[in-house]
VOTOR-591178 format. One record per residue (C-alpha): residue number from 1; residue in three letters; x, y, z. Coordinates in Angstrom, 2 decimals, decimal comma. Layout:
n: NUM res: Ala px: X py: Y pz: Z
...
//
This chain:
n: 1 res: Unk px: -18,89 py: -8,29 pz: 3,51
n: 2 res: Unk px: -17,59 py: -5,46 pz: 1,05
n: 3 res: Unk px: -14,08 py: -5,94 pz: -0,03
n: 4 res: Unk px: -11,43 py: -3,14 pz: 0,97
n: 5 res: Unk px: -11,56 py: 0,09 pz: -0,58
n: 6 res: Unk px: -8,78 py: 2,04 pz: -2,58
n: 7 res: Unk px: -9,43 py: 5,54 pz: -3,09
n: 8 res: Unk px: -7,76 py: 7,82 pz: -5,84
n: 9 res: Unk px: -7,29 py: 10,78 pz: -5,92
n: 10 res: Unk px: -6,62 py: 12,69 pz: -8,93
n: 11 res: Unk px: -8,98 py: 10,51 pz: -11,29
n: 12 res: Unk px: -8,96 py: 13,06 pz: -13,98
n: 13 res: Unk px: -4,75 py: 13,39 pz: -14,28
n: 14 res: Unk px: -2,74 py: 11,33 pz: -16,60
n: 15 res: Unk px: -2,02 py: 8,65 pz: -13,30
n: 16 res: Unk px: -5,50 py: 8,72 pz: -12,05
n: 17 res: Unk px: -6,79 py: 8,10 pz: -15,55
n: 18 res: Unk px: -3,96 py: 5,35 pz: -15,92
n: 19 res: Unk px: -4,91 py: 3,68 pz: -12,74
n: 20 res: Unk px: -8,51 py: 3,56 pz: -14,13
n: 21 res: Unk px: -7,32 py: 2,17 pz: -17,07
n: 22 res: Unk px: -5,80 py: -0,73 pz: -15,90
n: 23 res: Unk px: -7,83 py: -1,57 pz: -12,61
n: 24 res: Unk px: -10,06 py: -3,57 pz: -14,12
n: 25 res: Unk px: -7,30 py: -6,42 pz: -15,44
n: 26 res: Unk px: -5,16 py: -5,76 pz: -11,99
n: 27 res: Unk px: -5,09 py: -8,86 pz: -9,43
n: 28 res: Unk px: -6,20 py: -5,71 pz: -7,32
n: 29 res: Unk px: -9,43 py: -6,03 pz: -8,49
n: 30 res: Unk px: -10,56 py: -9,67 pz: -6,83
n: 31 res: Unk px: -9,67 py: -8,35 pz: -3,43
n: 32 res: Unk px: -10,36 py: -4,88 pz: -3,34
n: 33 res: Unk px: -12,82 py: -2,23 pz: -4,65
n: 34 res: Unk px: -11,29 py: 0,99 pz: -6,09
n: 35 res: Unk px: -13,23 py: 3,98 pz: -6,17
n: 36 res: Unk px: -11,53 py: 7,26 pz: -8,47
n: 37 res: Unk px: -12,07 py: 11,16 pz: -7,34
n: 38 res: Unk px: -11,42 py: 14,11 pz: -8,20
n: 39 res: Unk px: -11,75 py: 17,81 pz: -6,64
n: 40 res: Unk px: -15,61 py: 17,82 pz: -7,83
n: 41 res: Unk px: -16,17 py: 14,83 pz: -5,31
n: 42 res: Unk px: -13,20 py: 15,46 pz: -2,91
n: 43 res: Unk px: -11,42 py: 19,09 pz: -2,60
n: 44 res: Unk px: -8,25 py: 18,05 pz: -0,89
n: 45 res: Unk px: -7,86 py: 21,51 pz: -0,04
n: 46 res: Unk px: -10,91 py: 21,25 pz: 2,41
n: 47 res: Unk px: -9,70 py: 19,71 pz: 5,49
n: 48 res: Unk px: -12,91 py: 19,12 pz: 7,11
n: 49 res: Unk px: -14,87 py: 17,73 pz: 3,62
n: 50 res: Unk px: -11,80 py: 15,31 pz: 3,65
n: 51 res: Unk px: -12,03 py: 14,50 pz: 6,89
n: 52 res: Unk px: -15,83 py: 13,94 pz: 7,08
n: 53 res: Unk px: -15,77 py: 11,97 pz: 3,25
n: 54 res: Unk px: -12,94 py: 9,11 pz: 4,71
n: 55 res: Unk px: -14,85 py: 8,70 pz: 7,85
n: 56 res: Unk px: -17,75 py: 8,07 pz: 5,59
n: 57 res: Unk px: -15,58 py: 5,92 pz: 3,26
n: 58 res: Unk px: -12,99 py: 3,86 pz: 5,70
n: 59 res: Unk px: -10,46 py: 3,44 pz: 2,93
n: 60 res: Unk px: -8,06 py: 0,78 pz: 3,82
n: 61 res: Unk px: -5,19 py: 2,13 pz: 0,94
n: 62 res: Unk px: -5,07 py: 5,95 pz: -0,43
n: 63 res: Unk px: -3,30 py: 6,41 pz: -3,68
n: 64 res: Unk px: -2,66 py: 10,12 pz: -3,63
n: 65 res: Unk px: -2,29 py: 11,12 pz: -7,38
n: 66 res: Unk px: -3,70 py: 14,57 pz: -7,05
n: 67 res: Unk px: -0,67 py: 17,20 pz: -7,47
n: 68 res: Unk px: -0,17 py: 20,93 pz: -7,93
n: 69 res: Unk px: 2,05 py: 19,86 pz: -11,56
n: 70 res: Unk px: 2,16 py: 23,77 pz: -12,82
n: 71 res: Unk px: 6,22 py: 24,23 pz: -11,96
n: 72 res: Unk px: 6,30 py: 27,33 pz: -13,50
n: 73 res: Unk px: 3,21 py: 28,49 pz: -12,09
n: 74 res: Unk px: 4,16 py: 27,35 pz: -8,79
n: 75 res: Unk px: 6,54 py: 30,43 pz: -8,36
n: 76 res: Unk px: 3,95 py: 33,00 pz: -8,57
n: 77 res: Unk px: 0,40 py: 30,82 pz: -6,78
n: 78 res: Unk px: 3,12 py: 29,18 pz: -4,29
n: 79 res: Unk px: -0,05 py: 29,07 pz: -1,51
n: 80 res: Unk px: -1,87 py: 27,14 pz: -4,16
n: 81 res: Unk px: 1,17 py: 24,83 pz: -4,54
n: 82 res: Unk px: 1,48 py: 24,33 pz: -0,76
n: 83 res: Unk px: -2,39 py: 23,88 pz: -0,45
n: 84 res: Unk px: -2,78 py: 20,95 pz: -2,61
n: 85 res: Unk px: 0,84 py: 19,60 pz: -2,57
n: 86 res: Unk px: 1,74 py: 19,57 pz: 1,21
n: 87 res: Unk px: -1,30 py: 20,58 pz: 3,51
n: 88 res: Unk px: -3,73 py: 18,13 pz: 1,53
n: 89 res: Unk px: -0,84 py: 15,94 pz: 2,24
n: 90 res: Unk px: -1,45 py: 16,74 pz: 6,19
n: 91 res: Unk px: -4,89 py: 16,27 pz: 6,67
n: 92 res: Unk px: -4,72 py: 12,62 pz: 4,57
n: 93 res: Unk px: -2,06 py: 11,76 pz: 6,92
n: 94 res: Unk px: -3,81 py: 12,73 pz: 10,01
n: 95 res: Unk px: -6,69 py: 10,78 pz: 8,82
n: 96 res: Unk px: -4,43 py: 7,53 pz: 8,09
n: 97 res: Unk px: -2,42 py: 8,29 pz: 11,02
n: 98 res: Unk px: -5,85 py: 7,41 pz: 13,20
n: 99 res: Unk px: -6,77 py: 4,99 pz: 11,01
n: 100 res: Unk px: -6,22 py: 1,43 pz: 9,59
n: 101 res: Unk px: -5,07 py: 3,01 pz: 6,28
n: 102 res: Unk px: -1,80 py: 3,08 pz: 3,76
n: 103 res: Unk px: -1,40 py: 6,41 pz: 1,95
n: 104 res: Unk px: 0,63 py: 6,10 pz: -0,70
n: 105 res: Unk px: 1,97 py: 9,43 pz: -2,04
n: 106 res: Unk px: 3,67 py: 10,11 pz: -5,34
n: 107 res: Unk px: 6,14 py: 12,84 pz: -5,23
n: 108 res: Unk px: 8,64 py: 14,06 pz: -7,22
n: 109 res: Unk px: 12,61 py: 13,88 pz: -8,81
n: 110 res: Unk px: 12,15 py: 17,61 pz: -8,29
n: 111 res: Unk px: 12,83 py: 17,30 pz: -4,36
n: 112 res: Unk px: 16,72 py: 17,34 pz: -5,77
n: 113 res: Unk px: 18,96 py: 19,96 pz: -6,87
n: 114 res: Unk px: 21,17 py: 18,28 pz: -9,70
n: 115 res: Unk px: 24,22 py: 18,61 pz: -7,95
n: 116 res: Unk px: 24,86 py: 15,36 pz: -8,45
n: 117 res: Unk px: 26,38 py: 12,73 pz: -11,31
n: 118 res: Unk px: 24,90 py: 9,93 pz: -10,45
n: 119 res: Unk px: 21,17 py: 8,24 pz: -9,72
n: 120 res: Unk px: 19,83 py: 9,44 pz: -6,43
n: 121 res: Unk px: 19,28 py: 6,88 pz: -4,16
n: 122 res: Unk px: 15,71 py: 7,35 pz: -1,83
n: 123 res: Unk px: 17,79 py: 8,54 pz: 1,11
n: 124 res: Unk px: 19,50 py: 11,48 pz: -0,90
n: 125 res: Unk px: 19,06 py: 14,29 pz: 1,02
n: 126 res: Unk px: 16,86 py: 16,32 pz: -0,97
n: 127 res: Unk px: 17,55 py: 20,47 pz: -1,86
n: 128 res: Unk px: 14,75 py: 21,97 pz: -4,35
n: 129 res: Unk px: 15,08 py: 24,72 pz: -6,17
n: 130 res: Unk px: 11,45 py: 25,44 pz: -7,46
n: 131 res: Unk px: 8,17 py: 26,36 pz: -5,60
n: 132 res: Unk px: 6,82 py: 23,09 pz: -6,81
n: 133 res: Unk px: 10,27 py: 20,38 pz: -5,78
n: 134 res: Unk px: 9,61 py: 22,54 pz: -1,88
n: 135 res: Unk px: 6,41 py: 21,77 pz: -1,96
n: 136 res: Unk px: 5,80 py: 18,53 pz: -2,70
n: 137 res: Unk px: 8,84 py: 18,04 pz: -0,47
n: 138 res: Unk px: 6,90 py: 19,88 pz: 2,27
n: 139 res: Unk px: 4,20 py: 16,45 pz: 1,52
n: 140 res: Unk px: 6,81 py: 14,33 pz: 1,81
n: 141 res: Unk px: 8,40 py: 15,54 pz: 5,03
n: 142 res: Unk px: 4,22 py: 15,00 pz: 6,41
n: 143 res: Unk px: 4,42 py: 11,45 pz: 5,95
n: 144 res: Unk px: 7,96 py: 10,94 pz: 7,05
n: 145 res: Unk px: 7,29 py: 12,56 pz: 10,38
n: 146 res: Unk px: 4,08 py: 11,86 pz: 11,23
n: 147 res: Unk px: 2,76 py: 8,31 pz: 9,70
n: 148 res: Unk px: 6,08 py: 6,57 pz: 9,70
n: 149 res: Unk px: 4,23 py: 3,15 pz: 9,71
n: 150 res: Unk px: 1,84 py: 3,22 pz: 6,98
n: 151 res: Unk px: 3,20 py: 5,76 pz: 4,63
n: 152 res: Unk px: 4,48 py: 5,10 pz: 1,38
n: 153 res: Unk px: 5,99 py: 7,90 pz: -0,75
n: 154 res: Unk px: 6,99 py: 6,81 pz: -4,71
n: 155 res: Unk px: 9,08 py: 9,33 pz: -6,65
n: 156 res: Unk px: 8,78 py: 9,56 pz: -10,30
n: 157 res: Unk px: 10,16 py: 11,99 pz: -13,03
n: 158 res: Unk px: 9,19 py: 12,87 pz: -16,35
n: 159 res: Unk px: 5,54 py: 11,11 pz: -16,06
n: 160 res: Unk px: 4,02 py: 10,82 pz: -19,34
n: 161 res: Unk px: 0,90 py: 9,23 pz: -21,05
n: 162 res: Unk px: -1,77 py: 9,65 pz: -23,39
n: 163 res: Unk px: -3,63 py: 11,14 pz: -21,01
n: 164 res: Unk px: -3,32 py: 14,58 pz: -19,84
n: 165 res: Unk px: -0,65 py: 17,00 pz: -20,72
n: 166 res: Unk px: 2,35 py: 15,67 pz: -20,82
n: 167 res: Unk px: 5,78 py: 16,54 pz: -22,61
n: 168 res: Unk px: 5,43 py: 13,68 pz: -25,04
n: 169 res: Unk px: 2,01 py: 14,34 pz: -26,50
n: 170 res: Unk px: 3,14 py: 18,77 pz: -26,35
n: 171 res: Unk px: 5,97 py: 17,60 pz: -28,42
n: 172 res: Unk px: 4,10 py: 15,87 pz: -31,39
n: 173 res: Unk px: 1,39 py: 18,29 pz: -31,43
n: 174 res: Unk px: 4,11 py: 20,89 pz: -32,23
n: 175 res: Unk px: 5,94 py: 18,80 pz: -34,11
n: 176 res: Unk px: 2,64 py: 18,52 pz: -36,31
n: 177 res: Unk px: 3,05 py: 22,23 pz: -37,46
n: 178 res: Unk px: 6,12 py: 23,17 pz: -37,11
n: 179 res: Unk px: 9,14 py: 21,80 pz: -39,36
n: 180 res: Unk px: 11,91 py: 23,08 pz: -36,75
n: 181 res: Unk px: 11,98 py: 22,97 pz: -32,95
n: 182 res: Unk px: 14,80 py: 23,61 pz: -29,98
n: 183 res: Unk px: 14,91 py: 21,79 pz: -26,78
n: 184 res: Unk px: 17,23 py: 21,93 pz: -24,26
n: 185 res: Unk px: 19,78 py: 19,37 pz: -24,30
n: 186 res: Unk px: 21,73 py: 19,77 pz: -20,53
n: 187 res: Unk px: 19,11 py: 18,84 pz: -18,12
n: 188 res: Unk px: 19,64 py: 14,69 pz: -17,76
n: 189 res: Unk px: 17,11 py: 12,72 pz: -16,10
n: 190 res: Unk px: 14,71 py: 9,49 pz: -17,04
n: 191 res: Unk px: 11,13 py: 9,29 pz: -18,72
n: 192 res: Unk px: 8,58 py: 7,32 pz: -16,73
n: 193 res: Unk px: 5,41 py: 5,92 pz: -18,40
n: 194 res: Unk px: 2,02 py: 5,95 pz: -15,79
n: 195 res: Unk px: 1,06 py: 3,11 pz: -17,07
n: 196 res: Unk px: 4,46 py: 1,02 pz: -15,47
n: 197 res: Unk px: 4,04 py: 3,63 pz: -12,53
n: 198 res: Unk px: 0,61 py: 2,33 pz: -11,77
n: 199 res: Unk px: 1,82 py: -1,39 pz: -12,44
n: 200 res: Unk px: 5,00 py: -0,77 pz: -9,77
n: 201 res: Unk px: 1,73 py: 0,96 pz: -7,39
n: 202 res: Unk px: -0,26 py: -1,75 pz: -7,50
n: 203 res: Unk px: 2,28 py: -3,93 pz: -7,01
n: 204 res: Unk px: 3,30 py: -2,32 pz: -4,09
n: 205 res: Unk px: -0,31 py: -2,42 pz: -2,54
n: 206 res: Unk px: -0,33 py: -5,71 pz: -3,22
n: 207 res: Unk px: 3,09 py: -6,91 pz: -1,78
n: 208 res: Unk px: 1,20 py: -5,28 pz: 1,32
n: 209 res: Unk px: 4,53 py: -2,99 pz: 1,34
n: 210 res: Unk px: 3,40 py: -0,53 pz: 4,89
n: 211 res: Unk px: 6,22 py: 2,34 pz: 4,54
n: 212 res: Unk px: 8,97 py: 3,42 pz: 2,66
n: 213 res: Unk px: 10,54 py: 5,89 pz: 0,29
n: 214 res: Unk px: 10,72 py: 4,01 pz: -3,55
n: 215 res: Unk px: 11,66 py: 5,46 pz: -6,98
n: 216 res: Unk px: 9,97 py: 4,81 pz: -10,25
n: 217 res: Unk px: 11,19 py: 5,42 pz: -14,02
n: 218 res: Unk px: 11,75 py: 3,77 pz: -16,41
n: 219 res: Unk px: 15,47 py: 4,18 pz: -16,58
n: 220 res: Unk px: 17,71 py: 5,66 pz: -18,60
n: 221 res: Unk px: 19,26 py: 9,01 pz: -18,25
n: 222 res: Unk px: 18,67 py: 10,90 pz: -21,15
n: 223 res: Unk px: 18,39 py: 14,80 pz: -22,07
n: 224 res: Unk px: 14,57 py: 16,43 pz: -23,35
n: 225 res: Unk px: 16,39 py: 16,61 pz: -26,44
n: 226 res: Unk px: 17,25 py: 12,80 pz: -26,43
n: 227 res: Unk px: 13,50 py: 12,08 pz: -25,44
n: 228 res: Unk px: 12,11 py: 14,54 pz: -27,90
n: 229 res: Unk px: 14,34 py: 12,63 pz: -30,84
n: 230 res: Unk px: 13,08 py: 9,48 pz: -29,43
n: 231 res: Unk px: 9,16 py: 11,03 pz: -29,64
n: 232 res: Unk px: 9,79 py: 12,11 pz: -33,09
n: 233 res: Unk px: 11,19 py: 8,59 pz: -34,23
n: 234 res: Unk px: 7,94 py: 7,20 pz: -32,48
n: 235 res: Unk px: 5,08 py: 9,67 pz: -34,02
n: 236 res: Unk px: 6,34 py: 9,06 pz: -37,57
n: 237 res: Unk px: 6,34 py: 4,98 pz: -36,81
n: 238 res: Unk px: 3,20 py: 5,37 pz: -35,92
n: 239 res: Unk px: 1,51 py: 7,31 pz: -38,63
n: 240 res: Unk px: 1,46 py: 10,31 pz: -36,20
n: 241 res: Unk px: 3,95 py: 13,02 pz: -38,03
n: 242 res: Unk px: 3,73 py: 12,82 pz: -41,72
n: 243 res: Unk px: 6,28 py: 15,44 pz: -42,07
n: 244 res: Unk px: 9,78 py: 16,21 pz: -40,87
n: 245 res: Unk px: 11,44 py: 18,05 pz: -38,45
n: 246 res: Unk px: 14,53 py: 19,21 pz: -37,33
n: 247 res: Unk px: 15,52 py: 19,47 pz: -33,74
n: 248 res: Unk px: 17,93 py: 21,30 pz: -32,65
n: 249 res: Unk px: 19,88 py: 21,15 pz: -29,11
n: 250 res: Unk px: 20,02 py: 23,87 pz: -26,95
n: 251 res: Unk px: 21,25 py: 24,93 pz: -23,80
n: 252 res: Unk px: 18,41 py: 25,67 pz: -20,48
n: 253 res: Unk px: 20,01 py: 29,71 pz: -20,81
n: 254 res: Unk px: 18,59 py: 29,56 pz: -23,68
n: 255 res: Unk px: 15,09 py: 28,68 pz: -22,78
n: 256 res: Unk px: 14,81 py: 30,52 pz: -19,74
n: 257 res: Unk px: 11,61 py: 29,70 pz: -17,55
n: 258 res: Unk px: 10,17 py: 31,00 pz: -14,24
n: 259 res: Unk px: 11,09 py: 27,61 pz: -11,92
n: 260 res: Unk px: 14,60 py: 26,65 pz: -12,27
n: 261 res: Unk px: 14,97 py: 22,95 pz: -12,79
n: 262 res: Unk px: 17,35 py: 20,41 pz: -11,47
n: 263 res: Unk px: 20,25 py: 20,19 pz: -14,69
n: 264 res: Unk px: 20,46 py: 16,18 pz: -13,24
n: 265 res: Unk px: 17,73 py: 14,54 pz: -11,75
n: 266 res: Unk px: 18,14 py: 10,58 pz: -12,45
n: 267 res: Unk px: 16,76 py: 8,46 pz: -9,95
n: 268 res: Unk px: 18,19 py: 5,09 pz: -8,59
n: 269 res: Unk px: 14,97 py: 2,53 pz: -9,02
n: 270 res: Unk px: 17,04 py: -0,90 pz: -7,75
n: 271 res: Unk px: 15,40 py: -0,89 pz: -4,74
n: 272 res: Unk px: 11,96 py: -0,59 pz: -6,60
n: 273 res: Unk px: 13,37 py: -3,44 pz: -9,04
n: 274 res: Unk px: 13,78 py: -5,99 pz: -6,18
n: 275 res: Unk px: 10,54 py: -5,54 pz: -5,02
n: 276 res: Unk px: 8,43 py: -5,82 pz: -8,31
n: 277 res: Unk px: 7,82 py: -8,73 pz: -9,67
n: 278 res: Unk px: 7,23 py: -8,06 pz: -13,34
n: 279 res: Unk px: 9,54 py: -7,40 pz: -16,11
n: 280 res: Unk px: 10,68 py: -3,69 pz: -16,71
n: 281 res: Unk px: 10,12 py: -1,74 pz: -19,92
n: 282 res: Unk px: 13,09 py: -0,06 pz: -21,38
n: 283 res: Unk px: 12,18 py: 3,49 pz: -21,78
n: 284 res: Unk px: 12,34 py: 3,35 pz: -25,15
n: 285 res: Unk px: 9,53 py: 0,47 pz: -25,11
n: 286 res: Unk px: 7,27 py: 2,58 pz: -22,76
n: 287 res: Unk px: 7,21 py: 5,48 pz: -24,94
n: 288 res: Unk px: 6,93 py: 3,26 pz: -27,93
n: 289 res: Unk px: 3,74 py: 1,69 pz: -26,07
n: 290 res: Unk px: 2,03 py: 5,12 pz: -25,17
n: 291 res: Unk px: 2,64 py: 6,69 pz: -28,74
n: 292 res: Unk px: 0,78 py: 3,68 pz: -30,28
n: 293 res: Unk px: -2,06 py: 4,42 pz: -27,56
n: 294 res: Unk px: -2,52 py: 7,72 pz: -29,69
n: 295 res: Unk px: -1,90 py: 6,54 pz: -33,07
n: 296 res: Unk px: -5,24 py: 4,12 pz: -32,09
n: 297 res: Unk px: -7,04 py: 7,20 pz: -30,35
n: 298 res: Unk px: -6,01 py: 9,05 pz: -33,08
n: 299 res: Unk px: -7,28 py: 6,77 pz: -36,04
n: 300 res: Unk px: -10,63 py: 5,68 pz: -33,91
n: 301 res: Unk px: -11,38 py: 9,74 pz: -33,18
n: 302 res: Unk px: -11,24 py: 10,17 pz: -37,66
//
């Protein structure tokens, strides 16, 4: 008898590519078979290719890593954004919802407005003010409703690795020509590696966790600026940066951009923290952990 069946979505994105990564040494791996997609294999966007693939398939557990991520170009391909980030969202849940099948959905600090001073719990009522934080909100409101029972949603913020395009690995390749940058210094919220998001997602799969809303960072509450000091401090540890560079702290008027972002978006993990049962990186460690992933890539690749 075959062993239950994880799909991914996603596969090529910094968390699919993380999950990959790390399935193979997972306790995951003795009880269950993982299998990784992407849109060549699986357009979410096609409800009756999705609908026809999981009858084929019978997950018992869908990780749902695939996102819409542009936020800026959210606010001008907004049916785009919805597509993939809440009506994808709809036909997985109206598979699960008929099925014997978890879908676990990672969504977003975005779903918040700011407003606030301190971490936002899961139950915050959310208020976005982008494209992108309404529609993956519009996703999460899908599995609220409508698979109350089996449907996990994890918010995360800041999501980083050495996959993929990510803030940390934009910052050092700029930081690699240029001897001055800005970044903005009022927008306060907490760094998240994927590789401790896909350690707190498998560990929710295999707590055999069947709803809930859950947050995932890796603490702190820092500014870009903060993080981009930290990345800097990193690279040249790591052989990354030979040179140096100034940063300089500015305000988000400053830098204006098409999606406005929340100016506070920390996000209260205790919950998250009393059900894993492995020790939390500081976000400090995390970072330090993913920058030496590209000083090896970076010294293997010549």
């Amino acid at each position: 008898m075959s062993k239950p069946l994880i799909l991914s979505t996603g596969c090529l994105g910094q968390l699919g590519s993380t999950i990959q990564l790390h399935w193979g040494a997972s306790q995951l791996a003795a009880s269950h078979d993982l299998l990784a997609v992407d849109i060549d294999q699986l357009d979410l966007t096609d409800a009756e290719d999705v609908t026809a693939y999981l009858n084929q398939l019978k997950p018992a557990v869908i990780i749902n890593a695939a996102a819409y991520t542009n936020v800026d170009g959210a606010e001008t391909d907004e049916e785009l954004a919805y597509a993939v980030n809440a009506e994808a969202v709809s036909c997985l849940v109206s598979w699960c919802a008929a099925n014997p099948c978890r879908l676990i959905q990672v969504s977003t600090d975005f779903v918040f407005d700011g407003a606030q001073r301190d971490p936002y719990k899961p139950d915050a009522a959310p208020a976005p003010l982008s494209v992108y934080g309404a529609s993956k909100l519009a996703g999460e409101n899908e599995i609220l409703e409508r698979l109350p029972q089996a449907g996990i949603i994890v918010r995360t913020s800041w999501l980083y690795s050495e996959f993929g395009r990510n803030f940390v690995k934009t910052m050092l390749r700029i930081m690699t020509d240029k001897p001055e940058l800005k970044v903005v210094n009022d927008q306060i919220g907490s760094p998240t590696s994927a590789h401790t998001l896909t350690q707190f997602l498998f560990q929710l799969i295999q707590s055999e966790t069947s709803s809930g809303m859950y947050h995932w960072t890796d603490g702190g509450e820092i500014s870009w600026f903060d993080f981009a000091e930290a990345i800097y401090a990193q690279g040249k540890l790591a052989g990354l940066l030979a040179n140096d560079v100034t940063i300089l702290p500015i305000p988000s008027a400053e830098y204006p951009t098409s999606a406005t972002r929340p100016c506070y978006s920390v996000l209260d993990r205790s919950g998250s923290l009393a059900l894993a049962d492995f020790e939390p990186q500081s976000w400090r460690s995390a970072l330090q952990h993913v920058v030496s992933n590209l000083a090896h890539k970076a010294s293997t690749s010549g």
